[in-house]
C-alpha positions as CSV (number, residue, x, y, z in Angstrom):
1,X,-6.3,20.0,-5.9
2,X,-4.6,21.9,-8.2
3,X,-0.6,23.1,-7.1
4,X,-1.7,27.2,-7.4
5,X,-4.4,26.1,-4.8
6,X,-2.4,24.2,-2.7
7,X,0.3,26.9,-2.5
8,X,-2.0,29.3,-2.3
9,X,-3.9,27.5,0.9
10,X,-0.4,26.6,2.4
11,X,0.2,30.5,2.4
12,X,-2.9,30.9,4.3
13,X,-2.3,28.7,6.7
14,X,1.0,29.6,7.1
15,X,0.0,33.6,8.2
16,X,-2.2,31.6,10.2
17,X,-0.3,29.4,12.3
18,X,3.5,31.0,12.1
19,X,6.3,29.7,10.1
20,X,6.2,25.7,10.1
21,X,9.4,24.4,11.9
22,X,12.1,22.6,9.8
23,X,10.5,19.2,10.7
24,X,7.3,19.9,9.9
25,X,7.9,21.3,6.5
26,X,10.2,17.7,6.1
27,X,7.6,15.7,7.1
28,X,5.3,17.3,4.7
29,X,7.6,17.1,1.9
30,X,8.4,13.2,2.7
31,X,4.3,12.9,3.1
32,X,3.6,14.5,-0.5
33,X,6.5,13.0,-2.1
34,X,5.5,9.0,-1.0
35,X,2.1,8.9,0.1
36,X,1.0,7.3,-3.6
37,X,3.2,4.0,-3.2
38,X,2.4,3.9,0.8
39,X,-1.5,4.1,0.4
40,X,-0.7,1.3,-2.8
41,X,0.8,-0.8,-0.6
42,X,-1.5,-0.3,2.3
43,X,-4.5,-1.5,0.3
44,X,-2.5,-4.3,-1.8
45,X,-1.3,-5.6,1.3
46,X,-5.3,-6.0,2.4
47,X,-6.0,-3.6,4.2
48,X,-9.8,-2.8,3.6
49,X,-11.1,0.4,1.8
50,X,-13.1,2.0,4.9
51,X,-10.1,1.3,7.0
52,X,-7.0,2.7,4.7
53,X,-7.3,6.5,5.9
54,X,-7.1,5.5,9.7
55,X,-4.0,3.3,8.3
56,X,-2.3,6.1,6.1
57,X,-2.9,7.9,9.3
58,X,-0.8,5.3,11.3
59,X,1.8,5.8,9.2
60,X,2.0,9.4,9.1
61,X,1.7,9.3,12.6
62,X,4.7,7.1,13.4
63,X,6.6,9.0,11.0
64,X,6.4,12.4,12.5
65,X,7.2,10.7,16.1
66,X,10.1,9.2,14.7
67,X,11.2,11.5,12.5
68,X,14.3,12.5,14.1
69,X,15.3,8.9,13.9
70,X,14.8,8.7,10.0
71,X,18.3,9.3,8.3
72,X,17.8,11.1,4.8
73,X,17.9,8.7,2.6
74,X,16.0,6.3,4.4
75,X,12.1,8.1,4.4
76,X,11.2,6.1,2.1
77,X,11.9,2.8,3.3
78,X,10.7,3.9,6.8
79,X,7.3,4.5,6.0
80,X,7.1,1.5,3.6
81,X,8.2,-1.0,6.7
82,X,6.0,1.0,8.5
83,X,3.1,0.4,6.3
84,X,4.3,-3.1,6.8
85,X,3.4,-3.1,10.4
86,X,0.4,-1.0,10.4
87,X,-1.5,-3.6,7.2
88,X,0.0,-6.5,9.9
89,X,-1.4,-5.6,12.9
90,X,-4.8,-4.6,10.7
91,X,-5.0,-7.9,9.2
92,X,-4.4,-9.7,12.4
93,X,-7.0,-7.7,14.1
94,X,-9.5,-8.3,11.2
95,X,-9.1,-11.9,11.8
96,X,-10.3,-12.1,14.7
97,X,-13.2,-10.1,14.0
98,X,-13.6,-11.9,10.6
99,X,-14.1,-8.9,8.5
100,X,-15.9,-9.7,5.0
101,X,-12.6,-10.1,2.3
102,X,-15.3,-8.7,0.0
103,X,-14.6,-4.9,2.0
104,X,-11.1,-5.1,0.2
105,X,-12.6,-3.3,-3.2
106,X,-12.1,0.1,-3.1
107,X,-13.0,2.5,-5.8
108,X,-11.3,5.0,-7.6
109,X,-14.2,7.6,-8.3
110,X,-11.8,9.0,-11.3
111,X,-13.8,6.5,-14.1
112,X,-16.6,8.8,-15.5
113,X,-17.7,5.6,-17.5
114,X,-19.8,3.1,-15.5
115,X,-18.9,-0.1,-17.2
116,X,-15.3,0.9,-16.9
117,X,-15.1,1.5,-13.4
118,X,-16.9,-1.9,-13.0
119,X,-14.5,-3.8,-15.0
120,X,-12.0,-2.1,-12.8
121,X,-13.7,-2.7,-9.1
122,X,-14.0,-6.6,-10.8
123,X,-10.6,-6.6,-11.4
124,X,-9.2,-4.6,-8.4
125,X,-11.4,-7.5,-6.2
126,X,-10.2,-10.3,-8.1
127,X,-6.3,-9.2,-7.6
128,X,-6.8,-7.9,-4.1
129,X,-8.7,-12.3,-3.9
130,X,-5.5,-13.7,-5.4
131,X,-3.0,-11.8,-3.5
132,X,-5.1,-12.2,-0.4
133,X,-4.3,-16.0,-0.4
134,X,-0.7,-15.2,-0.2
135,X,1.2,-15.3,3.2
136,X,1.8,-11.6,3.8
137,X,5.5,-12.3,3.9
138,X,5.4,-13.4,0.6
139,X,2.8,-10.9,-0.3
140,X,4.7,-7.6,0.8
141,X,7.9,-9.0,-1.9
142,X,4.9,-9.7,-4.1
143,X,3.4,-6.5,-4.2
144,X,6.7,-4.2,-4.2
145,X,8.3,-5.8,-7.1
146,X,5.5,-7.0,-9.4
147,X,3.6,-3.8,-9.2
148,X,5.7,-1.2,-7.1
149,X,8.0,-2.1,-9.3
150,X,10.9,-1.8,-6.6
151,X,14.2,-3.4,-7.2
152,X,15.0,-6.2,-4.9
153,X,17.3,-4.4,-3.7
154,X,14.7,-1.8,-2.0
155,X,12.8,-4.3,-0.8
156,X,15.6,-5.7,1.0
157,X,16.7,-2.2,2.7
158,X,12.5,-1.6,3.0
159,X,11.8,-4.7,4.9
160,X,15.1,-4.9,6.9
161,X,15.2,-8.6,5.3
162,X,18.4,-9.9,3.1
163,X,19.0,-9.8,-0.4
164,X,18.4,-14.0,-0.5
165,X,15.1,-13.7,1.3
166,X,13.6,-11.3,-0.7
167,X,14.4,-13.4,-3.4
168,X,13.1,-16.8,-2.0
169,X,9.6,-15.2,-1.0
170,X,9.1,-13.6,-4.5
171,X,10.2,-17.0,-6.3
172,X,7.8,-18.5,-4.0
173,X,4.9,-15.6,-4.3
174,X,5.1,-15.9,-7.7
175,X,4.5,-19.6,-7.6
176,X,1.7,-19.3,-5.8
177,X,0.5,-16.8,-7.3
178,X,0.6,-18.5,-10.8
179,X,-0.9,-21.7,-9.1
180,X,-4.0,-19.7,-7.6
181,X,-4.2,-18.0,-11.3
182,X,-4.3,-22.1,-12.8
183,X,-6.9,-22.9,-10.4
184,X,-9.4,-19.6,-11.6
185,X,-8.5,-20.2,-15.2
186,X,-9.5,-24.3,-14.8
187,X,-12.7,-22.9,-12.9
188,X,-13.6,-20.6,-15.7
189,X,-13.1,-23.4,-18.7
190,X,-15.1,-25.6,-16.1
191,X,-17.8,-23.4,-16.1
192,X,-18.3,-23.1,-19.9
193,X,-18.1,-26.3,-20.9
């Protein structure tokens, strides 16, 4: 949606409703300005695709309950740990109705070309396969510093963990990581020979 509609459908429902309050227009901000990077790390954390609105939703939810709680410069972190939670609690509740890992590949519906957007859902399930072998511990560093790009630092005050134990779980994520790449490469040169 372009920003000229959204402003315009924000005025509308503004007349509408009344004047949002001070905390509602804050949560929308925080919601628009950090919803990218939370639905990310939602579904890179394995959440499945027909289950990552209910979770965004979890999120949003917990976040406008505690919103008084959330010091400024903090929202972002917040909902990040929070998203945490929500893809922990998912993912144990998944295993014990051992959901299909195959659900994990979501699609993007912005490729116009076919074999693109193929390539991509390939891709997107063999990532979503490799990083799915990770402990989530390990996979939550993982995932924010390889490709949130966050600075271990963030990840630290995101997680609640210390500075030495994000960086013991990345070096060992990254480990296994390269290990479970190793093992699909020596399957692949298996395979053609």
């Amino acid at each position: 949606m372009n920003a000229l509609l959204l402003a315009k459908a924000e005025t509308v429902a503004e007349a509408v409703a009344g004047p949002v309050s001070e905390a509602e227009a804050r949560l929308r901000a925080l919601v628009g300005r950090h919803f990218d990077v939370t639905f990310r790390l939602l579904r890179r954390l394995g959440v499945p695709a027909s289950d990552l609105d209910d979770a965004m939703q979890e999120v949003i939810w917990v976040l406008s309950r505690k919103l008084d709680q959330v010091e400024p410069d903090r929202e972002r972190a917040f909902m990040l740990s929070t998203a945490y939670r929500v893809a922990s609690t998912l993912r144990r509740t998944l295993r014990r109705r051992r959901e299909d890992p195959e659900s994990l590949v979501s699609s993007s519906g912005a490729e116009s070309d076919p074999e693109a957007l193929l390539e991509r859902r390939r891709a997107r399930a063999l990532l979503d396969r490799l990083l799915d072998q990770l402990p989530l511990e390990q996979r939550s560093v993982f995932v924010l510093f390889e490709l949130e790009r966050f600075t271990m630092v963030e990840i630290a005050e995101t997680l609640g963990l210390r500075p030495g134990t994000v960086a013991s779980r990345l070096r060992r994520a990254r480990r296994a990581f390269a290990a479970s790449v190793e093992e699909l490469e020596r399957k692949l040169d298996g395979g053609r020979r």
